[in-house]
C-alpha positions, 0 to 999 in steps of 0.5 A, a space after each residue: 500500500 505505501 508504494 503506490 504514493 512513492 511510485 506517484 511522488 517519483 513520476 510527478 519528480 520526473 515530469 517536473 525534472 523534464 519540464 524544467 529541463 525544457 524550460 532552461 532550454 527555451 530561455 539560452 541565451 544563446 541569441 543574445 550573446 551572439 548578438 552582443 559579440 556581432 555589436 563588439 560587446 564582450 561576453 564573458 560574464 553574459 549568462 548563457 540562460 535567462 536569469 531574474 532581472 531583479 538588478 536591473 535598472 532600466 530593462 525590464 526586471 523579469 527574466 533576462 539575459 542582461 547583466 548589470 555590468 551588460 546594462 551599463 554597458 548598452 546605456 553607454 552604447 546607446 548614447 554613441 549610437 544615438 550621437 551617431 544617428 545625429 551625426 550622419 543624418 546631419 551631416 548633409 546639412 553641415 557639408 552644404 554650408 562647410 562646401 559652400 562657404 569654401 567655394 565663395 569665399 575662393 571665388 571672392 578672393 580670386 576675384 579680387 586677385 585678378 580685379 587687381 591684376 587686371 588693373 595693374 596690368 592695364 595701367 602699366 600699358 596704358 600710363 607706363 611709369 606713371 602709373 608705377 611710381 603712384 601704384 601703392 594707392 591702388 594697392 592699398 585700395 585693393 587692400 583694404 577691401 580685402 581686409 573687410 572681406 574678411 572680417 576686418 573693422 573697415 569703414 568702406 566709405 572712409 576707405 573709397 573717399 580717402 582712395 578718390 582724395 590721394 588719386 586728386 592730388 596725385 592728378 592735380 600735381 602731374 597736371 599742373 607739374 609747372 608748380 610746387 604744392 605744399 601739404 597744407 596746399 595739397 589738403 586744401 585741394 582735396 577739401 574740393 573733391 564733392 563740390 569740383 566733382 573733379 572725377 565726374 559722377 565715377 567716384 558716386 556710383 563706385 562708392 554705391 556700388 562697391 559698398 553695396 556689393 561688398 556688404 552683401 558679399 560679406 554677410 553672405 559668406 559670414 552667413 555660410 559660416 555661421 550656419 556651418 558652426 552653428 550646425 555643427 555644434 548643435 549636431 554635437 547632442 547633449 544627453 540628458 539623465 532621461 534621454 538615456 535612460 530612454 534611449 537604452 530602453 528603445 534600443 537595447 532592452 530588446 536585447 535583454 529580452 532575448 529579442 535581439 533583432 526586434 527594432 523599435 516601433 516609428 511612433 515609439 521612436 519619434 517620442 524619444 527622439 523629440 524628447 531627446 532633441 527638444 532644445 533642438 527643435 527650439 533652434 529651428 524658428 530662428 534657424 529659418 529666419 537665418 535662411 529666409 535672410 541668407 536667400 534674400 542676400 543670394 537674390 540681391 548677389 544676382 541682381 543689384 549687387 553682383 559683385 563681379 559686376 562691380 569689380 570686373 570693370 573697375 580699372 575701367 571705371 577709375 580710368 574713366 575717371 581719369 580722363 574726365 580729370 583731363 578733360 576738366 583739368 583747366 576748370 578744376 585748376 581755376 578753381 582750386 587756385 581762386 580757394 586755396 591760392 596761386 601755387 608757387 611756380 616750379 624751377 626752370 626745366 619743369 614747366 607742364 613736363 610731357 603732360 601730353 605724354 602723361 595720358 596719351 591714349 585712351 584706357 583699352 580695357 581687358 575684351 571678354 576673352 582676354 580676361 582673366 577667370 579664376 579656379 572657382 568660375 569665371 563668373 558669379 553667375 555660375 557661382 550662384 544662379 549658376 549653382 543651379 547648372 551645377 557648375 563650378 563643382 557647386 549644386 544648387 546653393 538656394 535650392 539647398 539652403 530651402 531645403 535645409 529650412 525646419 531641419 531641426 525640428 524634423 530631425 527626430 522624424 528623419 532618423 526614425 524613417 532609416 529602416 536601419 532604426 525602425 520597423 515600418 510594421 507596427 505590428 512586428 516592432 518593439 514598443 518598450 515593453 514586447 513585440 506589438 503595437 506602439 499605443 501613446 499618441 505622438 508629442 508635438 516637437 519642442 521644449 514646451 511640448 515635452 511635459 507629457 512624453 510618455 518615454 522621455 523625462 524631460 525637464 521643461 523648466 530648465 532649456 539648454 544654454 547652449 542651444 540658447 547661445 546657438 539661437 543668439 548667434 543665429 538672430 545676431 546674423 539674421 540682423 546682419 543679413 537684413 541689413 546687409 539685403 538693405 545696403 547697410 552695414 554695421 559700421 556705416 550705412 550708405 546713403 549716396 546712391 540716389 538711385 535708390 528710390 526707384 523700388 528696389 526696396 534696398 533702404 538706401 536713402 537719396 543723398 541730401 541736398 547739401 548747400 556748398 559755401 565757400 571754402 576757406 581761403 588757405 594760403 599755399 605758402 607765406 613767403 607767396 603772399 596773394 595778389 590783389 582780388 582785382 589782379 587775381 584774373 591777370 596773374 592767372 592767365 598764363 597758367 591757363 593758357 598754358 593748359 589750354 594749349 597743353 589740353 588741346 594738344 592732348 585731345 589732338 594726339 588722341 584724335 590721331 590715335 583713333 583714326 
């Protein structure tokens, strides 16, 4: 009778013993482990069954396959793999503005190179030692327009003024070389620069020009660096103590699951990423301003101020200016003697020497195949409407800075469209805590937003600083690039094109009205005291009989030359 219950007892003992057996054989852990070696993870001290989960942190705390040395080590994981996902899908963006800001700004400095050249070359031709022996001012001019491109605290206007004041008094010495002028003399003459108009209209309309270009130029590259930096360093995430909690959990946990290959539900991984990039998503307002603004200097680089426009034909703009000097040489000198007094006259030898050799031929500027081209393109065209042609080993610059508009706030959606991250099937994707349906509603982008994400603790009291310091940057360039679209800049604003009110909405205001008195009498030297007002006229006239001859003579050689 007593062995029936033993026979009993030992049959349930064997059943139990198989049971468990097949048991311990459904949870090896066999999968993870290979999972973890092909991730590079070491696992020595993985368990080769599932083991309770009760030191677990993150991860579910039921049966595991995980560690919680393996634990720590997949939240370190996850927040490399998180850096990388930003990093690659932030990379097209920050490649636009590092390839682009490399292009313009080659294009722009080789473009004033061979403006220089240009004119140096045709000046040796045309004014041969003349030219030479008075080039520094133009070296200085090129110079100084070079050091506010880059960056430089260059007051345009002062530079263009100064350059058109020395050019004055070189001009006025060699055409009236029969005297001697002192310096007092020579900074009495340059007093009479806006009411003799001894250039013409030239130095007006290059001063409107040349600061209007260069300040749109300026910005422009100032712009493509800005967002260069600025999206590089935004791309450089900081992970909060909730965000990679979050991101171990979405990534990883399905390894300790003994669910390796399970991929994260699209919803699931949104939530996360828009908690972990929610002081990114703050940027993205002022992110679009900044383009709205770098795509209105790249209309205005088109159109009205197209630098290449300016500076091409400028050796052919001062040396216009040159020749109106000549031509209005015996009034401006007039002038300049009735205000600042009768210069001394020169020794024997030096009366009006070869003035007819001093310019005695026309300026022929460079013909359209002569010119030079630089490595970037021989045109501005093709460096940005061109952009579009995908010439000049750049694509579509305007079309890519549209494009890059809203980047931040859509980059939670953009990294979890990779197929590598999600599964597109909702039914067969991780939802943090199996394989099934993601449920929760999807938050909205931004800060403010966060209060209520169901995967990410986010603080929404406390934004980033950094990315505050990023939106400050961005709105200080904003401000630069609307000035800049308006044709003023931070140091000075332009107000001497009065063709600015023809609407072209650039801001420019009309040059004033201004009422010229009557300069000061400076005297050129004490020991030549000044004739009498009423012997003033007499005293003159050989001087400018001289230079009516000697004009004359000019305009005939050059009447022989053109035919």
């Amino acid at each position: 009778m007593l062995k029936t219950p033993v026979v009993v007892f030992t049959s349930l003992s064997l059943l139990l013993s198989l049971s468990c057996a097949g048991d311990v054989k459904s949870r090896s852990c066999s999968d993870v482990r290979q999972a973890f070696t092909t991730k590079g993870f070491s696992v020595h001290n993985l368990p080769h069954q599932e083991i309770s989960g009760q030191h677990l942190r993150v991860c579910s705390q039921g049966y595991t396959c995980c560690t919680s040395d393996m634990e720590d080590r997949i939240g370190q994981q996850s927040k490399l793999d998180f850096e990388k996902l930003v990093d690659e899908t932030s990379l097209t963006i920050r490649t636009i503005f590092t390839s682009r800001h490399k292009k313009f700004d080659e294009f722009f400095l080789e473009l004033l190179d061979n403006s220089e050249k240009s004119l140096n070359d045709m000046f040796v031709r045309t004014y041969g030692k003349l030219y030479t022996h008075n080039s520094e001012m133009f070296e200085d001019l090129f110079s100084e327009l070079k050091r506010y491109y880059t960056g430089g605290n260059v007051n345009l206007e002062e530079v263009l003024n100064d350059f058109w004041s020395r050019l004055l008094e070189r001009m006025f010495q060699l055409l009236n070389s029969q005297y001697t002028f002192t310096d007092d003399y020579l900074e009495c003459i340059s007093k009479y620069t806006d009411q003799l108009k001894p250039f013409g209209d030239v130095p007006r309309k290059l001063k409107a020009q040349v600061t209007k270009a260069f300040i749109a130029a300026r910005s422009f590259v100032q712009g493509l660096m800005v967002g260069r930096e600025v999206a590089n360093r935004v791309a450089k995430v900081n992970i909060s103590p909730g965000c990679s909690k979050a991101l171990t959990k979405m990534l990883y946990c399905p390894y300790c699951g003994e669910m390796p290959g399970l991929k994260p539900c699209a919803n699931y991984c949104q939530n996360v990423m828009r908690g972990c990039l929610a002081n990114q998503a703050d940027l993205d307002p002022e992110w679009n301003l900044f383009i709205d603004a770098m795509l209105l200097v790249a209309d205005r680089l088109e159109g009205p101020f197209n630098i290449e426009a300016v500076m091409e034909p400028i050796d052919v703009k001062i040396s216009e200016a040159i020749m109106t000097m000549q031509d209005n040489s015996m009034q401006v000198s007039s002038k300049v003697f009735q205000g600042c007094g009768h210069p001394k006259a020169a020794g024997v030898g030096r009366s009006a020497r070869g003035i007819s050799d001093v310019f005695n031929s026309r300026f022929r500027p460079y013909s359209p195949e002569e010119r030079p081209t630089t490595a970037a393109g021989t045109s501005l065209d093709r460096l940005v409407s061109g952009w579009q042609r995908g010439q000049s080993g750049v694509i579509d610059i305007k079309e890519k800075l549209k494009e890059s508009k809203k980047f931040w706030s859509s980059l939670p959606d953009s990294i979890c469209a990779e197929d590598e991250v999600t599964d597109p099937d909702e039914e067969q994707c991780w939802n943090s805590h199996t394989k099934g349906r993601y449920f929760p509603e999807v938050v909205k982008d931004g800060l403010t937003n966060q209060l209520n994400n169901p995967e990410v603790e986010v603080d929404i009291t406390r934004p980033d600083t950094f990315i505050r310091q990023q939106i400050m940057t961005l709105r200080v360039m904003t401000n630069k690039l609307r000035n800049a679209y308006n044709g003023k800049d931070v140091y000075f604003q332009d107000s001497s094109d009065e063709e600015s009110g023809s609407g072209s909405g650039s801001g420019f205001t009309t040059e004033p009205e201004v009422i010229h008195t009557e300069p000061p009498m400076l005297e050129a030297d004490k020991s030549d005291p000044q004739p009498p007002a009423d012997a003033a006229g007499p005293q003159q006239m050989p001087s400018l009989q001289l230079l009516s001859a000697v004009t004359a003579l000019t305009w005939l050689l050059l009447l022989l030359r053109w035919r």
